[in-house]
C-alpha positions in Angstrom: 21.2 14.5 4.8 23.6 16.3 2.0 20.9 14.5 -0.8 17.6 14.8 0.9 18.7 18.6 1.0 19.8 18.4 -2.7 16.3 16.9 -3.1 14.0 19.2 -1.2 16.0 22.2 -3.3 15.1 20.4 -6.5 11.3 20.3 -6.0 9.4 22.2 -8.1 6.6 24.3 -6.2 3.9 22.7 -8.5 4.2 19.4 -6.9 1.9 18.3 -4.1 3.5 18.1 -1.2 0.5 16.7 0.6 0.1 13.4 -1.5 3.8 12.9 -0.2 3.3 13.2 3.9 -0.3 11.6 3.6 1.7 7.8 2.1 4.6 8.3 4.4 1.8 9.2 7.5 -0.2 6.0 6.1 2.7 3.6 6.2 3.5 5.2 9.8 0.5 4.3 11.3 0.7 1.0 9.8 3.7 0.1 11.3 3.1 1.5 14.4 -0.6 0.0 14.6 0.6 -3.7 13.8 3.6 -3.1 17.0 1.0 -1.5 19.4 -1.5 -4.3 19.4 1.1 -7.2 19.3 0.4 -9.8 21.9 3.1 -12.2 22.8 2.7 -15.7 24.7 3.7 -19.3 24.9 2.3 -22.2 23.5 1.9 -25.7 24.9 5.3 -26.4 24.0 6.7 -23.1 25.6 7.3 -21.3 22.4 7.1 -18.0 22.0 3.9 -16.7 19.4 2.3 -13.7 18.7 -1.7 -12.5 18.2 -3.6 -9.3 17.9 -5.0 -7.7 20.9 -7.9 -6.2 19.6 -10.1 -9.0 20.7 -9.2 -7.9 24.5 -9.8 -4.2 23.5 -13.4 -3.6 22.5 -13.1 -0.1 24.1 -10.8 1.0 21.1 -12.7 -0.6 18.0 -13.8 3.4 17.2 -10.1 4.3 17.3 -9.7 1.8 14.4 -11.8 4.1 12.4 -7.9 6.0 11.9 -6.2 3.8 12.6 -6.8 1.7 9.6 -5.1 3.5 6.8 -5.4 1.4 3.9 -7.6 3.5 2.1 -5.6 6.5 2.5 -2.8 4.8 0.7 -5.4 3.9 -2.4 -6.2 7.1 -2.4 -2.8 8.5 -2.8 -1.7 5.8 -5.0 -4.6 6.6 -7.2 -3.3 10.3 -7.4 0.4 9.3 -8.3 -0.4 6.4 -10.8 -2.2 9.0 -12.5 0.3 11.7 -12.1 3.2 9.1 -13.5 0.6 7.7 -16.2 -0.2 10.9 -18.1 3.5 12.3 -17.6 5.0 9.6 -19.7 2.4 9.2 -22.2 2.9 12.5 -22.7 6.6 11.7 -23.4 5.7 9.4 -26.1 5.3 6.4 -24.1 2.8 3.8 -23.0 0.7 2.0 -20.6 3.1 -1.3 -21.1 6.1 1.2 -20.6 4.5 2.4 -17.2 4.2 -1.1 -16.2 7.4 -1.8 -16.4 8.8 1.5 -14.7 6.7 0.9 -11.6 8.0 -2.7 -10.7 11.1 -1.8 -10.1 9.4 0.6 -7.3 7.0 -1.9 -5.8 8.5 -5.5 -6.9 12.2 -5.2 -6.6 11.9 -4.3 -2.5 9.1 -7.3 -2.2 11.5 -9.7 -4.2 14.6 -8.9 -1.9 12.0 -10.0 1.3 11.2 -12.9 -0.4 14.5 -14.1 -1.4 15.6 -13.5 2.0 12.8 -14.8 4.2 12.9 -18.0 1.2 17.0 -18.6 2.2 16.6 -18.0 6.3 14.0 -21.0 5.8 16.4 -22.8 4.3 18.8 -22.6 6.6 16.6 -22.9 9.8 14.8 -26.7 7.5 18.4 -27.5 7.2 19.3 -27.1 10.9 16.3 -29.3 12.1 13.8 -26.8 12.6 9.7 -28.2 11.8 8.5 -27.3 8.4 5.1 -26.3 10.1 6.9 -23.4 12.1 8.7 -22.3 9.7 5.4 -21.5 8.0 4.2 -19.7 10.7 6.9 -17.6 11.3 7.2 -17.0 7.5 3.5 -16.3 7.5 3.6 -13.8 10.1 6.6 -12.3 8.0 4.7 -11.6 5.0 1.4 -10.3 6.6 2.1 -6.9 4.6 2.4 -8.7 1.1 -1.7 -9.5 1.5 -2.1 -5.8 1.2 0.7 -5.5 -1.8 -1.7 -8.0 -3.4 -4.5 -5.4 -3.9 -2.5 -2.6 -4.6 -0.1 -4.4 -7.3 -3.8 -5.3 -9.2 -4.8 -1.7 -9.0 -1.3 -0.6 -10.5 -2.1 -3.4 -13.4 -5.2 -2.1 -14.1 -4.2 1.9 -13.7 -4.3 2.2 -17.4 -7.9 0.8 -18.6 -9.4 2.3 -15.4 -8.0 5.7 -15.5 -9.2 5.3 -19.6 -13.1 4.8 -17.7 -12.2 7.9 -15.1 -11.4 10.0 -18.5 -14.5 8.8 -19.9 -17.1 8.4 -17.1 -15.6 10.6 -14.2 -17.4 10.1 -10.6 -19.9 7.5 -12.2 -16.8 5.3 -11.9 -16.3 5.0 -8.0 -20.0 5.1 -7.7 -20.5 2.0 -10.0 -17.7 0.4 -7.8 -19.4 1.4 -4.1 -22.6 -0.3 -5.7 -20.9 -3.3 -6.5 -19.3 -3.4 -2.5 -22.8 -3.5 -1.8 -23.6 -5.9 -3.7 -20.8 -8.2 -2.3 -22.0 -7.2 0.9 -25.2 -9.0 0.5 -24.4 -11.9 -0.7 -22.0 -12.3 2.2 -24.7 -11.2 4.5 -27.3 -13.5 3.1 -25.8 -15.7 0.2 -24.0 -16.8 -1.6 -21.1 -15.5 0.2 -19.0 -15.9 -3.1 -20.8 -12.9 -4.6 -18.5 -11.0 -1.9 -15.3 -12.0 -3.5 -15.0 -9.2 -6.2 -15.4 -6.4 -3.6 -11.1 -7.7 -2.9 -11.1 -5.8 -6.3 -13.9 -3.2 -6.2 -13.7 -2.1 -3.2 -9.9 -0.4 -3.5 -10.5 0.6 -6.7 -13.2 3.0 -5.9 -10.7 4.3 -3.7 -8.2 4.7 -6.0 -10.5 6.0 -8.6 -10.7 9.0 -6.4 -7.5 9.7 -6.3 -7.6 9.8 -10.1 -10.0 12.4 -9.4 -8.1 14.1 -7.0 -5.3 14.7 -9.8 -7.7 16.3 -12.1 -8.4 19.1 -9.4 -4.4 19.7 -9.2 -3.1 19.1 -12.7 -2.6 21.5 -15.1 -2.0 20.9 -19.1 2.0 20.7 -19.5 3.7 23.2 -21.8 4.7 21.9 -25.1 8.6 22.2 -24.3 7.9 19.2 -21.7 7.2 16.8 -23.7 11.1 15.8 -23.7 13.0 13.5 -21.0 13.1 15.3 -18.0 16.1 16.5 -16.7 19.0 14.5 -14.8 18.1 16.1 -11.9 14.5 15.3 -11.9 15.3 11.4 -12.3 16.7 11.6 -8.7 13.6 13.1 -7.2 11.8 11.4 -4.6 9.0 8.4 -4.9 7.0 9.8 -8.0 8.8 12.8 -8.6 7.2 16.2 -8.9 7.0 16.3 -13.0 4.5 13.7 -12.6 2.3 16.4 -11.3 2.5 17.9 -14.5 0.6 16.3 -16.5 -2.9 17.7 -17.9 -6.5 17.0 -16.1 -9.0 14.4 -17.9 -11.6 15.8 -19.8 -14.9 13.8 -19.1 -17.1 14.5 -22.2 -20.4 13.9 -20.4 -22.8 16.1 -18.5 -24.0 15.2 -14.5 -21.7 13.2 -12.6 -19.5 11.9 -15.1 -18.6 15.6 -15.8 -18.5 17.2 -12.8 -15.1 17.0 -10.6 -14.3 16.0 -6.9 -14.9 18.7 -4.4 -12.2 19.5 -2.2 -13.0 22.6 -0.3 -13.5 23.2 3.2 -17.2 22.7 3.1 -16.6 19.7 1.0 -14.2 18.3 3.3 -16.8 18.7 6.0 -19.7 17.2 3.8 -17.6 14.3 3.3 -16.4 13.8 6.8 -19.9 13.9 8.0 -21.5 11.6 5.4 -18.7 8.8 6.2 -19.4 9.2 9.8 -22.9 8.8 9.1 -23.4 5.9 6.8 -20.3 4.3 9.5 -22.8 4.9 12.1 -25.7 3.6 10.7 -23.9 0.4 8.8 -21.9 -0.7 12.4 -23.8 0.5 15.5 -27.6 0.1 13.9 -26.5 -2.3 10.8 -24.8 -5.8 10.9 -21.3 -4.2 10.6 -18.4 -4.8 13.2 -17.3 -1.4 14.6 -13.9 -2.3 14.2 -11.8 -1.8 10.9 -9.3 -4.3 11.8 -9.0 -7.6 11.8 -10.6 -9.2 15.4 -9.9 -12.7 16.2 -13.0 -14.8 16.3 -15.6 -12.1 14.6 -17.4 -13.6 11.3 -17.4 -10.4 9.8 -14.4 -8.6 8.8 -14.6 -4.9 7.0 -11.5 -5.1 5.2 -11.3 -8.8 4.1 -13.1 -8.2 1.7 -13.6 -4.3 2.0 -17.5 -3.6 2.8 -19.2 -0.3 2.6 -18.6 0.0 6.0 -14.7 0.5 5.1 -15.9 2.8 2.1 -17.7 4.8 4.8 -14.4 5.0 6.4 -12.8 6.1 3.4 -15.2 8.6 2.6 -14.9 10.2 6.1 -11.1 10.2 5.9 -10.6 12.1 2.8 -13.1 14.6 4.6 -10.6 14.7 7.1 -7.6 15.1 4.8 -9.5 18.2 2.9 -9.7 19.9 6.1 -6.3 19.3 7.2 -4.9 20.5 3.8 -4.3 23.5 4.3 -1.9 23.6 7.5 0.0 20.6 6.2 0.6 22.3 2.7 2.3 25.1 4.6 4.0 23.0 7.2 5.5 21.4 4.3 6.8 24.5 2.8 9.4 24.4 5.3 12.6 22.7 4.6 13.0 19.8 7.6 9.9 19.1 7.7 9.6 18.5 3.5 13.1 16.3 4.1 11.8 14.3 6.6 8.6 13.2 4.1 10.9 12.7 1.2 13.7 10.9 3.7 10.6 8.5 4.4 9.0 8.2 1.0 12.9 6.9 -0.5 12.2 3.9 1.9 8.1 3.5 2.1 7.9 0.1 0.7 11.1 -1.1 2.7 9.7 0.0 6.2 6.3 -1.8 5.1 7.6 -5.0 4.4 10.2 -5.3 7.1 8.4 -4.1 10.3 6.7 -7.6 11.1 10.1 -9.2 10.5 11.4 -6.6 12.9 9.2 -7.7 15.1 10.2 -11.3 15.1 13.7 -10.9 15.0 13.5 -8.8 18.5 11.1 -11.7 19.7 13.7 -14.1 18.5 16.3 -11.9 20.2 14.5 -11.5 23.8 13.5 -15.1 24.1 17.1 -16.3 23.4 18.3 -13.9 26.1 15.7 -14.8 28.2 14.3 -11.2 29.0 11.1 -12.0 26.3 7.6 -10.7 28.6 4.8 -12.3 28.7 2.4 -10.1 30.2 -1.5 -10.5 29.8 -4.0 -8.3 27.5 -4.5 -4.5 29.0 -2.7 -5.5 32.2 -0.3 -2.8 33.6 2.3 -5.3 32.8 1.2 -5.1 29.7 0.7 -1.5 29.2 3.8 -0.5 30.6 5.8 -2.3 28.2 4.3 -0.7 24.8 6.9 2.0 25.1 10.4 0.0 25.4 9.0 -2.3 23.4 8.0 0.5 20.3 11.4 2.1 20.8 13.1 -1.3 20.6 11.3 -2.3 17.7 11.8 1.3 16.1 15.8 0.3 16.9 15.8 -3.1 14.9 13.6 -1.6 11.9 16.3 1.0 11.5 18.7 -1.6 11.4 16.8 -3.6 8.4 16.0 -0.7 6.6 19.7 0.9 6.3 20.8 -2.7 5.2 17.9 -3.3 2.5 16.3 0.6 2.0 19.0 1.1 -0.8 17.2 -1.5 -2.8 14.3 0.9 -2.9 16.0 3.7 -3.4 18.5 2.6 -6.4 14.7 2.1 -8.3 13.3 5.1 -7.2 15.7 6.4 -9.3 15.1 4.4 -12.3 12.6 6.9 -14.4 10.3 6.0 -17.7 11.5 8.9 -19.1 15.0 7.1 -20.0 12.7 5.1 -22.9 9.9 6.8 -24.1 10.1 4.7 -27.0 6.5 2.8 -27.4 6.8 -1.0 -26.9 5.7 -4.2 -29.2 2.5 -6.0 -28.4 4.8 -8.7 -27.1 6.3 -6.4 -24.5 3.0 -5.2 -23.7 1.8 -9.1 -23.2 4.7 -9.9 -21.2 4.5 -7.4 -18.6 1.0 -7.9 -18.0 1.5 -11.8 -17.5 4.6 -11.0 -15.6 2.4 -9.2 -13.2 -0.2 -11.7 -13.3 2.6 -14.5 -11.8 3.8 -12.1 -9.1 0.2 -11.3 -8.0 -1.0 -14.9 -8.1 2.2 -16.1 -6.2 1.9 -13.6 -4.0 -1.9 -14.6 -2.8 -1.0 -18.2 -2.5 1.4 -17.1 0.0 -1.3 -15.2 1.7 -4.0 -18.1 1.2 -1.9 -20.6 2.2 -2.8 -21.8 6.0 -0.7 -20.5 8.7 -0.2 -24.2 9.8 1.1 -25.6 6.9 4.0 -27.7 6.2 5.8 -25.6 4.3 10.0 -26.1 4.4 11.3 -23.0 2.9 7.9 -21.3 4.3 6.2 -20.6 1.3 4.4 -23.4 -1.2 7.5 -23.9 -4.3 5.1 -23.3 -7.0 4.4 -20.0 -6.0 8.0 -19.1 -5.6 9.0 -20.5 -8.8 5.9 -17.8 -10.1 6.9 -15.0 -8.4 10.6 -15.3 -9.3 9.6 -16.0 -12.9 7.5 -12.9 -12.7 9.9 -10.5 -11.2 12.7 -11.6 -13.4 10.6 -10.9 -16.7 9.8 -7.9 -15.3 13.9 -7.1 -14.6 14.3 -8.3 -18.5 11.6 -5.8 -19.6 13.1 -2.9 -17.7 16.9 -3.6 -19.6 15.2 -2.6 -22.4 13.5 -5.9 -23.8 10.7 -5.3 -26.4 11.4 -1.6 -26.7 11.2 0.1 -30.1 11.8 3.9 -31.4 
């Protein structure tokens, strides 16, 4: 408590607080989400497994229209990539250097699950246990690192597409939603292969809004911060408040490319009612499933890839978050509540990744006991067990993230503005194939069938990328490559 206070009195009253409550809300929801609709059952040989719900729950397909959140994290990533972009170059550094400082945020938290996860399979191929579940139960482990996928591309490719936001503005995202559509088509009517880009387009035309979002915030820095920040600011929370700092883009080109995103009142309501338009008309009188989420058996699934459907989502949720603005922006002028948002934001990433293996480990628990229920889809049964069993799972979460949260928060820590120094092109060349393995391992864990034999849960080759990725990454951020 005696540091998130030390924290919350070092926040400087440029930065935007909202950006802050909106990941930690995302991730939240998330969490929560993934727990409420958790099914649990036997199989033919009495073992305990796990499914969604939402194919038993058509009545509560519109509430996935909040409840899927995604979208609200690109659009705050967006806004901070930008923020933590600008700030160092104007520091002297570079796009490489950036890189590198954000992979000890996002990969050293994903590597400690891995590497964990990687020696539990181990131990449980050693004892006897069948390669095949040990994939499944590794599989349903590492559902989250299918949406770290996405995000870790948008992150690689923060730099050249915030160089297209400076130079195109608005055009950008609209370009983007044209080329969802697109993808939608082809997976409407052929080939369905045309679809597979929108994995890629459709996030970043969400995170190209939040690049535009930072324009409407930022203001130019003085000239006496362009130095290191302070010691104190390298111990500010997840993308510390200088990053606001940094100066607006400057699109050079009249009509849309010019003009920035709205975010009034009456903006927030356009926006709110366009989304819940289009949504309306592209699910309930278009080809569309209403749902946002993932529903066993459908053909069509809005968020793998994203469709326009999703967009429409989007668009109605930052709506949403324009109106809202204002009371959260001076609820979070108070002091517990801003605490609590930067006490949550140390550990974002950790309670991400952990919560399905929270799950499994109080499955695990209750079945060994013999106290695991069964009971069926929207029973009372059922119902009646979503609160002890949140509150339970809430328990062992806690548990996981005060023995691995510190991982994150040691690298939150870490700040670009130690180096500022510009990079060789080697360094540059290196972090960007680093980040290459770590994606690419990472999606073969994803793409890799549930049923698989796999012994230590996940195929070798794409362990042996992901820990050859991460640790040129670790070498980069010790100061590898690093000139002036």
């Amino acid at each position: 408590m005696r540091r998130l206070r030390q924290l919350a009195e070092r926040t400087p009253a440029g930065r935007e607080r909202y950006v802050d409550l909106l990941r930690a809300l995302a991730i939240t929801m998330v969490v929560i989400g993934h727990w409420a609709v958790t099914v649990i059952g036997r199989d033919a040989t009495g073992q305990a497994t796990g499914h969604s719900a939402l194919g038993d729950l058509r009545w509560a397909y519109p509430l996935t229209w909040l409840a899927q959140v995604m979208p609200v994290f690109f659009l705050v990533g967006g806004y901070a990539n930008a923020a933590s972009l600008t700030r160092l170059r104007a520091r002297g550094g570079d796009a490489a250097g950036w890189l590198i400082d954000r992979s000890a945020r996002l990969v050293r938290p994903t590597s400690t699950l891995l590497l964990v996860l990687t020696a539990a399979a181990a131990v449980a191929w050693l004892l006897g246990a069948e390669p095949t579940r040990i994939r499944e139960v590794f599989w349903f482990a590492t559902i989250p690192l299918w949406f770290l996928v996405a995000y870790l591309a948008a992150v690689v490719l923060t730099a050249p597409m915030y160089a297209l936001h400076r130079r195109f503005g608005l055009a950008v995202p609209l370009v983007l939603v044209a080329l969802v559509g697109l993808g939608d088509l082809g997976r409407l009517t052929g080939p369905e292969e045309l679809s597979y880009g929108n994995y890629l387009f459709g996030w970043l035309a969400v995170h190209q809004l939040g690049f535009a979002w930072h324009d409407t915030r930022a203001v130019p820095p003085p000239a006496d911060q362009t130095a290191p920040p302070p010691a104190a600011d390298r111990t500010a929370p997840p993308h510390a408040a200088t990053d606001d700092a940094a100066g607006p883009s400057t699109p050079d080109r009249p009509g849309v490319r010019r003009r920035r995103l709205p975010i009034s009142r009456r903006a927030g309501l356009v926006f709110l009612a366009g989304g819940l338009g289009a949504l309306l008309l592209l699910t309930v009188l278009g080809p569309w499933p209403v749902a946002m989420l993932k529903v066993p058996d459908e053909r069509l699934d809005n968020a793998a890839p994203p469709s326009l459907a999703l967009l429409a989502v989007a668009a109605g949720q930052l709506g949403l978050i324009l109106l809202l603005r204002g009371p959260a922006e001076r609820l979070l002028r108070r002091t517990g509540p801003w605490q609590v948002v930067i006490g949550v934001n140390l550990v974002v990433l950790t309670v991400f990744l952990w919560h399905l293996t929270a799950a499994i480990l109080l499955i695990g628990l209750l079945d060994a006991i013999g106290t695991l229920p069964t009971p069926a889809v929207d029973s009372a049964a059922w119902w009646a067990w979503r609160v002890p069993w949140l509150l339970l799972l809430t328990a062992v979460l806690a548990a996981l993230v005060a023995i691995f949260g510190s991982v994150e928060a040691r690298s939150g820590r870490h700040r670009a503005g130690r180096r500022t120094g510009r990079g060789t092109p080697a360094r540059a060349v290196s972090a960007v194939a680093a980040y290459a393995a770590v994606v690419a391992a990472l999606l073969v864990n994803s793409t890799t069938p549930q049923q698989a034999a796999e012994p230590l849960g996940t195929p070798v080759p794409a362990l042996v990328a992901y820990l050859a990725g991460a640790g040129v990454l670790r070498l980069l951020r010790s100061g590898w490559g690093t000139r002036g």
